[in-house]
C-alpha positions in Angstrom: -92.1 58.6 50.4 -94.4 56.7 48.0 -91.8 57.2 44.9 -89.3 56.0 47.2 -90.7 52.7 48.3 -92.0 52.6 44.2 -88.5 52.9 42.9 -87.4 50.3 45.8 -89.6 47.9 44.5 -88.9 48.1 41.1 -85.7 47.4 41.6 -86.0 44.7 43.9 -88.4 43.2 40.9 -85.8 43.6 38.1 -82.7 42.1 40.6 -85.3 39.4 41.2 -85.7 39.0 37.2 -82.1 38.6 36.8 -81.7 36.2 39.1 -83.9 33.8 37.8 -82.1 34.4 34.5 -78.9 33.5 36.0 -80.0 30.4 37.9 -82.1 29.0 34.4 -78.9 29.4 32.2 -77.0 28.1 35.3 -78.9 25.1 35.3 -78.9 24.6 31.3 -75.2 23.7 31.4 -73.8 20.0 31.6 -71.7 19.4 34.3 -67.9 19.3 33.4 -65.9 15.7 33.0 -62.9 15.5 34.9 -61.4 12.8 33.2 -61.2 14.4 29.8 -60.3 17.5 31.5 -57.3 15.6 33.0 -56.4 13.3 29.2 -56.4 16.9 27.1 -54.2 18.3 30.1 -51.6 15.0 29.6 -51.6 15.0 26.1 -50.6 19.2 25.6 -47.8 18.3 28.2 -46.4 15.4 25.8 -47.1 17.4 22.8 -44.8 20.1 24.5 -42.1 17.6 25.3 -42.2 16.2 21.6 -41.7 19.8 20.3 -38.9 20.4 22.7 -37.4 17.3 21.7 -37.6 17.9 18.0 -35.9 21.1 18.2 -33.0 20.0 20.2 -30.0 18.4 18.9 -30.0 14.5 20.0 -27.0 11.9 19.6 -27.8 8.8 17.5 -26.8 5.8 19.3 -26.2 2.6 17.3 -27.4 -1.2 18.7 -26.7 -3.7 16.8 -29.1 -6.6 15.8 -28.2 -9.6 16.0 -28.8 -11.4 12.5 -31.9 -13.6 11.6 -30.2 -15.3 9.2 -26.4 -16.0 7.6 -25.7 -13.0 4.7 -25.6 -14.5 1.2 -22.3 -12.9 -1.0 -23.3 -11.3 -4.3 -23.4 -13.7 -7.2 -20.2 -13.3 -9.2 -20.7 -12.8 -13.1 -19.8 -15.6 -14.9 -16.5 -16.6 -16.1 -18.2 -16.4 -19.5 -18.9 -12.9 -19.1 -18.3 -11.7 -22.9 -16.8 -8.0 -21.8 -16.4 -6.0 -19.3 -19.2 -3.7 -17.8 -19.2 -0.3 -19.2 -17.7 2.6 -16.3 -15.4 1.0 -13.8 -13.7 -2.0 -14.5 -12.1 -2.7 -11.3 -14.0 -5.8 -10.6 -13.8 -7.4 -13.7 -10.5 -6.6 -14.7 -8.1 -6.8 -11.6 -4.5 -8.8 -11.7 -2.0 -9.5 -8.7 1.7 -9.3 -9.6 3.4 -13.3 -7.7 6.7 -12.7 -8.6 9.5 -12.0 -11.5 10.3 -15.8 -12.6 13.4 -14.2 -14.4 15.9 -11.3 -14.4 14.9 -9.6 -10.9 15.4 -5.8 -11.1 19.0 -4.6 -11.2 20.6 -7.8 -12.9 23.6 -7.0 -14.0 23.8 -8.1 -17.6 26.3 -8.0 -21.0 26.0 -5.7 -22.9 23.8 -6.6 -25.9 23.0 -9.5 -24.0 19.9 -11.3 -25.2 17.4 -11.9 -22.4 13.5 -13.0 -22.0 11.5 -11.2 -19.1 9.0 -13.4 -17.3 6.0 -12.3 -15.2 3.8 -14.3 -13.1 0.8 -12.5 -12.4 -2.9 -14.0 -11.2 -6.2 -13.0 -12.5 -8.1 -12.1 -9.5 -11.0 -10.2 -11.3 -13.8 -11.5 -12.5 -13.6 -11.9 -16.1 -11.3 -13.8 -18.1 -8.4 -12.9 -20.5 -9.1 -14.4 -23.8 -6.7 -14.2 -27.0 -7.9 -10.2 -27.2 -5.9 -9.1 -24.3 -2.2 -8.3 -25.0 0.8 -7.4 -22.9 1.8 -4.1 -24.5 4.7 -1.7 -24.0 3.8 1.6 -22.2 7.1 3.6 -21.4 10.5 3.9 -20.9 13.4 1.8 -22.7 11.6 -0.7 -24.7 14.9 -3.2 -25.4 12.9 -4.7 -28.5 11.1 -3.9 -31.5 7.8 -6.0 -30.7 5.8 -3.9 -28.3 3.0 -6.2 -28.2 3.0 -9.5 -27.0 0.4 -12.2 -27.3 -1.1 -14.0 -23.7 0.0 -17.5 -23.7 -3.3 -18.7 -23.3 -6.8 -17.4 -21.6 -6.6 -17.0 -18.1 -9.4 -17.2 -16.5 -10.9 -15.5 -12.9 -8.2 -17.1 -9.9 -5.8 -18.7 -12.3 -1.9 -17.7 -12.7 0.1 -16.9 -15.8 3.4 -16.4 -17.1 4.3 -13.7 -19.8 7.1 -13.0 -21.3 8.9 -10.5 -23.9 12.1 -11.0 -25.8 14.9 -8.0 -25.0 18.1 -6.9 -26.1 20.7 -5.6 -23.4 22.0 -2.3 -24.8 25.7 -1.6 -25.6 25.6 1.0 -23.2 26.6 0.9 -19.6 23.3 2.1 -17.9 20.6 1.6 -15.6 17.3 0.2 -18.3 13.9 0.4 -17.2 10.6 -0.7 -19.8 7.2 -0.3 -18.3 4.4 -2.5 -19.9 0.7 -3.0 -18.9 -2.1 -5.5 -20.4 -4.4 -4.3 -23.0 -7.8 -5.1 -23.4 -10.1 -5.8 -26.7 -12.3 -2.7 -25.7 -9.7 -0.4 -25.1 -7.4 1.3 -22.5 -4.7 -1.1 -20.3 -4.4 -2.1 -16.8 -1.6 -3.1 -14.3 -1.4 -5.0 -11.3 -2.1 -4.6 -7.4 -4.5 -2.1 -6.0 -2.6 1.1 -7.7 -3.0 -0.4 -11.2 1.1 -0.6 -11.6 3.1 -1.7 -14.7 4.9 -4.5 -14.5 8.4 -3.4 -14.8 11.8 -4.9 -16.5 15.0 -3.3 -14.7 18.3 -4.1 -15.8 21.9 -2.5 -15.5 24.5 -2.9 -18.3 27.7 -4.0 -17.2 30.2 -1.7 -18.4 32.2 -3.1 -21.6 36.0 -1.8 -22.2 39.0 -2.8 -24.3 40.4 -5.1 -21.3 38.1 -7.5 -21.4 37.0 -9.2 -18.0 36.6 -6.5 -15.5 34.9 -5.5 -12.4 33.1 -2.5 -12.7 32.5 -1.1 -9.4 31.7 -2.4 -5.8 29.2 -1.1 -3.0 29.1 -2.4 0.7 26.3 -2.8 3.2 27.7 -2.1 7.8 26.2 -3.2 10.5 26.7 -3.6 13.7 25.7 -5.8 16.6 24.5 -5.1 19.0 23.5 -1.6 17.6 24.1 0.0 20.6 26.7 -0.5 23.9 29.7 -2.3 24.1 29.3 -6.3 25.5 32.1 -7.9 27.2 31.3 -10.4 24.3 32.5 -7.3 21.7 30.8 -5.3 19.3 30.5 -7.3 15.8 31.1 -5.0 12.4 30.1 -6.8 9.3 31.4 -5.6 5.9 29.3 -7.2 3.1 30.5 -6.2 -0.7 28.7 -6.4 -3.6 30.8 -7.3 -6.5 30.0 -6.2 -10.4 32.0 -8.0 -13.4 31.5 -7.3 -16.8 31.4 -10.6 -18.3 32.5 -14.4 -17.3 35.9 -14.8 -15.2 37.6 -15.1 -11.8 38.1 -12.1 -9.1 40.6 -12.1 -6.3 40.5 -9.9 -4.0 41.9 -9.1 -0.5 40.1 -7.1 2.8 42.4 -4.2 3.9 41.2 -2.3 6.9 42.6 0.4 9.2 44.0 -0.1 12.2 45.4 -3.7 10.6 46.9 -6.2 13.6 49.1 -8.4 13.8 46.9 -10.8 11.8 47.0 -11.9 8.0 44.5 -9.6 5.6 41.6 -12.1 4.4 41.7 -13.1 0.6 39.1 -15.0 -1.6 38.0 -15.7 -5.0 35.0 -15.5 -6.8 34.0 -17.1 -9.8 31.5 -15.3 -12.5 30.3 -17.2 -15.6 28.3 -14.4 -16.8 28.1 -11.1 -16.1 26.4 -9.8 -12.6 27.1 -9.4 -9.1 28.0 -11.6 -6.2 28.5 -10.9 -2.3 31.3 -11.1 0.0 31.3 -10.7 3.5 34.0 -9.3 6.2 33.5 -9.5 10.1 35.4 -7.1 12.8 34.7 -8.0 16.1 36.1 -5.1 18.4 36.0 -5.9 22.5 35.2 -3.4 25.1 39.5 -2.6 25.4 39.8 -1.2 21.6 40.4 2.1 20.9 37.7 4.0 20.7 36.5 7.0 18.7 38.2 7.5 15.6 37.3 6.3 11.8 37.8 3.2 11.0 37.7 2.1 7.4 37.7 -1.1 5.7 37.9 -1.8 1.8 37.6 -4.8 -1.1 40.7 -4.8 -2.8 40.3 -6.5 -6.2 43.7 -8.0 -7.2 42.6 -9.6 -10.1 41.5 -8.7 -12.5 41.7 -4.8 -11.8 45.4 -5.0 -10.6 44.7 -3.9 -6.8 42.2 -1.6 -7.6 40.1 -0.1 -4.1 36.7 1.2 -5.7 35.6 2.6 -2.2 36.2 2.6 1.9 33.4 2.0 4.7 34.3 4.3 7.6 32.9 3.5 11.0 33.9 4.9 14.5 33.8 2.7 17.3 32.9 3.9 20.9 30.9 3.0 23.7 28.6 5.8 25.2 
């Protein structure tokens, strides 16, 4: 019985011990802040949010600012610039082609005709063209022996020139076409407008025979007004004729057409003093009433010189859906 209450003691004793050692290291501890608890808390949960946001996929939306102050352009090289800048030359060497002051393209010319081809082009680059540029043949039918040709004068960034080149018609009745481009001092060529093109010298060769005066063929333009429907008005068919000769004289010609009425056939006259083309014009105005829907055809017919010669016919069909 005495062991018993012994051990019983002892162990009340040792539970006793512990207890105090509990309650001293209890006591050693500070007291926890709740604030910080509460900031370290707030800033993992925005730390977790910024993660999540950097891995997923955002869209960028642009605002626009409104400007503090007015944008200054670049400051263009001098007009003195002594050469062009090595690489591209687009800015410095850029032309615009204004217009052909002579021989548009297609002129009908004599053969062996002499003729001088004039360009006006502006220099809208940023250097000048001083005596080292040239114009310069680059393909096709030259028409001369001189395949270079000296600028007038230097032309200088925004300001227009005229160049020219001497030709020679063939003897050949033909369709001519001589490409040419602008050379500079440093090498290599350039053209005009934004795909660098050559300016270009198109001209046909009348056709030369053993009769002398002659026209050479004929082509004709149709339309109709209105282009659809029948007005009580009528429907209006213009015929318009382009007219070739060879050389100076006098056409006559007379408009034949199918169905004819009771009407006399129009004639004219045209006069050339070189050779080229020149327009005619014939008008068929067709009411609501006319028969409808089978060819028509109406044709130049050159009396003079040719002898009542019909090159061609324009067929139309008339209706009204």
């Amino acid at each position: 019985m005495k062991l018993a209450i012994y051990k019983l003691s002892t162990a009340l004793a040792l539970l006793a011990l512990l207890l105090s050692a509990c309650s001293s290291e209890t006591a050693s501890q500070p007291t926890p802040d709740a604030a910080a608890i509460a900031t370290s808390a707030v800033q993992t949960v925005e730390a977790r949010y910024t993660e999540q946001a950097l891995a997923a996929p955002t869209a960028t939306i642009a605002i626009p600012l409104a400007p503090t102050e007015t944008p200054v352009p670049p400051t263009q090289p001098a007009a003195s610039t002594p050469a062009p800048p090595a690489g591209d030359q687009g800015a410095c060497l850029y032309a615009t082609f204004i217009s052909d002051v002579t021989i548009p393209d297609g002129q009908v010319v004599a053969p062996g005709a002499t003729l001088r081809k004039t360009w006006r082009i502006k220099n809208i680059g940023t250097c000048p063209w001083d005596s080292g540029y040239k114009l310069v043949f680059e393909s096709g039918d030259p028409m001369t022996t001189t395949t270079t040709v000296a600028l007038p004068k230097t032309v200088y960034p925004d300001e227009t020139v005229d160049i020219s080149v001497d030709l020679t018609a063939p003897e050949s009745y033909g369709v001519y076409t001589g490409k040419w481009r602008i050379a500079t001092p440093y090498g290599g060529t350039f053209g005009v407008g934004l795909n660098d093109l050559a300016l270009i010298v198109m001209i046909t060769v009348a056709k030369k025979t053993e009769l002398g005066f002659r026209v050479f063929d004929v082509t004709y333009t149709l339309t109709r007004d209105p282009q659809t429907g029948c007005p009580e008005r009528g429907t209006t068919y213009t015929i318009t004729a382009t007219v070739f000769a060879n050389s100076a004289g006098e056409v006559i010609y007379r408009w034949d057409r199918n169905p004819m009425d009771e009407s006399a056939p129009e004639t004219g006259k045209l006069v050339f003093k070189d050779a080229g083309s020149q327009t005619v014009s014939f008008v068929w105005l067709l009411k609501p009433k006319a028969v409808q829907n089978f060819d028509r055809w109406v044709a130049l017919n050159i009396l003079s010189p040719n002898d009542k010669e019909q090159f061609k016919r324009v067929l139309f069909n008339f209706s009204c859906p």
